[in-house]
C-alpha positions as CSV (number, residue, x, y, z in Angstrom):
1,X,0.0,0.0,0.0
2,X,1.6,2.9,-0.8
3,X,1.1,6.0,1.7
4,X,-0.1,9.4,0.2
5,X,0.4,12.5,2.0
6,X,-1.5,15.3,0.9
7,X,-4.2,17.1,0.5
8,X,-7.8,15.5,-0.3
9,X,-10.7,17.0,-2.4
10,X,-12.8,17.5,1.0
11,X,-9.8,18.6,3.1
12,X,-9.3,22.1,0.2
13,X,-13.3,22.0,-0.2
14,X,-13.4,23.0,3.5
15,X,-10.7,25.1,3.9
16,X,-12.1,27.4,0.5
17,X,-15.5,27.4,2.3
18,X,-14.0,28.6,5.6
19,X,-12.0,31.3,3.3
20,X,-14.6,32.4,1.7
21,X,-16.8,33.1,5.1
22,X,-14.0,34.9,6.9
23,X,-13.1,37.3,3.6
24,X,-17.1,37.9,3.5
25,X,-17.0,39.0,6.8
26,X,-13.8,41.1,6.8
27,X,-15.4,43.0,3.6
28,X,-18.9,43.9,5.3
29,X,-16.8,44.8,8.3
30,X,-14.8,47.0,6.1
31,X,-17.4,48.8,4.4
32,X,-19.6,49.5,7.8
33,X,-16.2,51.0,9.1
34,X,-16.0,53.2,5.7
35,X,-19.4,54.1,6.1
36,X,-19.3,55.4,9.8
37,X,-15.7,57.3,9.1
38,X,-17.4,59.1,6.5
39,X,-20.5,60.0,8.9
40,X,-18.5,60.9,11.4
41,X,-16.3,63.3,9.5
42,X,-19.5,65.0,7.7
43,X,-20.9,65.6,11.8
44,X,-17.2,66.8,12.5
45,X,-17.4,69.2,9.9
46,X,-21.4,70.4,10.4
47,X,-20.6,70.7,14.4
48,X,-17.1,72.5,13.8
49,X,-19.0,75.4,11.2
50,X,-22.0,75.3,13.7
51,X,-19.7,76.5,16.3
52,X,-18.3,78.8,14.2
53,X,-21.9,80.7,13.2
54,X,-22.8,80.6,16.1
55,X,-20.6,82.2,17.7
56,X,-21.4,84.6,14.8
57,X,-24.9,85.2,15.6
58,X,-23.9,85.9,19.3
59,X,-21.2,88.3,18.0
60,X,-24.1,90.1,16.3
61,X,-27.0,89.6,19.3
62,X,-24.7,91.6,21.6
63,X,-23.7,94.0,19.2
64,X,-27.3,94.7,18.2
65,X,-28.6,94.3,21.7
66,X,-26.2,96.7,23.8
67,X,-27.3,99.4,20.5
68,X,-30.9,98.6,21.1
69,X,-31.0,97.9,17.1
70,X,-32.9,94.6,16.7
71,X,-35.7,95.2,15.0
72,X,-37.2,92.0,12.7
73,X,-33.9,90.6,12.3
74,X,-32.7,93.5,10.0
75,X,-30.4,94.8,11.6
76,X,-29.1,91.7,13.6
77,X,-28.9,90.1,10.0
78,X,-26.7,92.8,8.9
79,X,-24.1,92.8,11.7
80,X,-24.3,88.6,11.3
81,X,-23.4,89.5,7.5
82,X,-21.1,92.1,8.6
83,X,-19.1,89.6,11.3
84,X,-19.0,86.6,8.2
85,X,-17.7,89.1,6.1
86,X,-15.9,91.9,8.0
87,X,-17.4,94.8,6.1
88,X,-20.6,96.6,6.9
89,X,-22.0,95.9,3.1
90,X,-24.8,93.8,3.2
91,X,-25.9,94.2,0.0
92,X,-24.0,91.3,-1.4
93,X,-24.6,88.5,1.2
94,X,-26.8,85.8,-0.1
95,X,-28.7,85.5,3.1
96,X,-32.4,84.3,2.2
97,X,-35.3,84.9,4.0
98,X,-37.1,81.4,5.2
99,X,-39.7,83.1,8.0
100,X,-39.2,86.0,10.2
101,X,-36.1,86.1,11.9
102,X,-34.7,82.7,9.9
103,X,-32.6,83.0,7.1
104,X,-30.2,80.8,5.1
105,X,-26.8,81.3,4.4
106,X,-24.5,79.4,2.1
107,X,-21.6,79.5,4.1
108,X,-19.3,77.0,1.9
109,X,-17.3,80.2,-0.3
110,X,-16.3,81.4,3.7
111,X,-15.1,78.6,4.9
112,X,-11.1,79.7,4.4
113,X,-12.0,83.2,5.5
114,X,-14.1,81.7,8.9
115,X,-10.3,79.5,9.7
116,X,-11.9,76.5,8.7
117,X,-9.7,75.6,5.4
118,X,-9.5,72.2,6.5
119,X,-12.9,71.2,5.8
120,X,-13.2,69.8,2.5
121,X,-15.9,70.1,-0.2
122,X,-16.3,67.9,-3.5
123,X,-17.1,70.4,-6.0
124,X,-17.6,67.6,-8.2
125,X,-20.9,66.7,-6.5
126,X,-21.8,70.7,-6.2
127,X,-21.3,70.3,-2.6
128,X,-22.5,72.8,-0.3
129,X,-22.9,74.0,3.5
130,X,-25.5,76.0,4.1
131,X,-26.6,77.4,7.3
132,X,-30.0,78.6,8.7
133,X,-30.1,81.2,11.2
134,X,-32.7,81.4,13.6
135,X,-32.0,85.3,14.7
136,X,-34.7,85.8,17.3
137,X,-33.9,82.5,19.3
138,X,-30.3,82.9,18.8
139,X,-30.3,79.6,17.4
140,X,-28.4,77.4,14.3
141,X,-28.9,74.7,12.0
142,X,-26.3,73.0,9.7
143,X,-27.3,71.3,6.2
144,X,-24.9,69.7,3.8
145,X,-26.7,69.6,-0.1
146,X,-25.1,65.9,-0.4
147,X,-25.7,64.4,3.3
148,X,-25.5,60.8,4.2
149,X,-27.7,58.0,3.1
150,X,-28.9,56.1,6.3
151,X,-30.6,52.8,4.9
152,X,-32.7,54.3,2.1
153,X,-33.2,58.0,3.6
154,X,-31.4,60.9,2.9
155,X,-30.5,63.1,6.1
156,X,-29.1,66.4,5.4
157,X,-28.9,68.4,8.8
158,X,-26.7,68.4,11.5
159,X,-29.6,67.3,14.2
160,X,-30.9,64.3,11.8
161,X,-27.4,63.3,11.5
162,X,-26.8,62.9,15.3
163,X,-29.9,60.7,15.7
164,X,-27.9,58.0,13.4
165,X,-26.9,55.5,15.7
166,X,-24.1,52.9,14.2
């Protein structure tokens, strides 16, 4: 009888199956990791410019609160344009009325100017921040035009974002 050492068809059939499982697995594992890296860095970003317009808008509530000047959001939505853009000119902000005392900014061309030059945008996909301003209650939201996909729904603010829970 002559003794074979090696391998048998069942022996590599097994060890292909158990292969195949583990590579599965490491794959879906890689994917979810991709998935939540890329959340997490779109709610860096959103809280880092909400911090950054709000602290805007608070600029501008005590400015136009020790002056006695805050009258339907005008003039606090000036000195908010005036503190994003260091210069008095409002007349070329594209702030846009949503209800009294909310308005939308796109704050994505400031970005640089605001210290945050570290924050990415892919033009390619006409990316945008925008920001809405809630003047009266001293209060901010964060969007991002492209947001994250959260199994089959869109979310696109800073708040719906935090309620993702990986």
């Amino acid at each position: 009888m002559k003794d074979n050492k090696g391998i048998t068809l069942i022996a590599l059939s097994i060890t292909i199956v158990v292969i195949i499982i583990i590579a599965s697995i490491s794959i879906n594992y890689g994917k979810k990791s991709i998935e939540v890296s890329k959340l997490e860095t779109l709610k860096t970003n959103m809280l880092l410019i909400k911090a950054k317009a709000k602290e805007y808008v608070e600029q501008a509530d005590f400015k136009a609160g020790v002056n006695n000047e805050y009258k339907d959001g005008d003039n606090l939505k000036a000195e908010v344009a005036s503190e994003l853009k260091g210069t008095p000119d409002t007349e070329s902000y594209s702030f846009v009325t949503l209800e009294e005392g909310q308005y939308l900014y796109n704050i994505t061309p400031e970005l640089e100017n605001i210290g945050l030059q570290n924050i990415k945008v892919d033009e390619t996909k006409s990316e945008k921040y925008l920001v809405v301003y809630d003047l009266k209650n001293t209060k901010v939201e964060v969007y991002n035009t492209i947001g994250f996909n959260d199994n089959g729904t869109t979310k696109y603010s800073l708040s719906d974002l935090e309620e993702i829970d990986y």
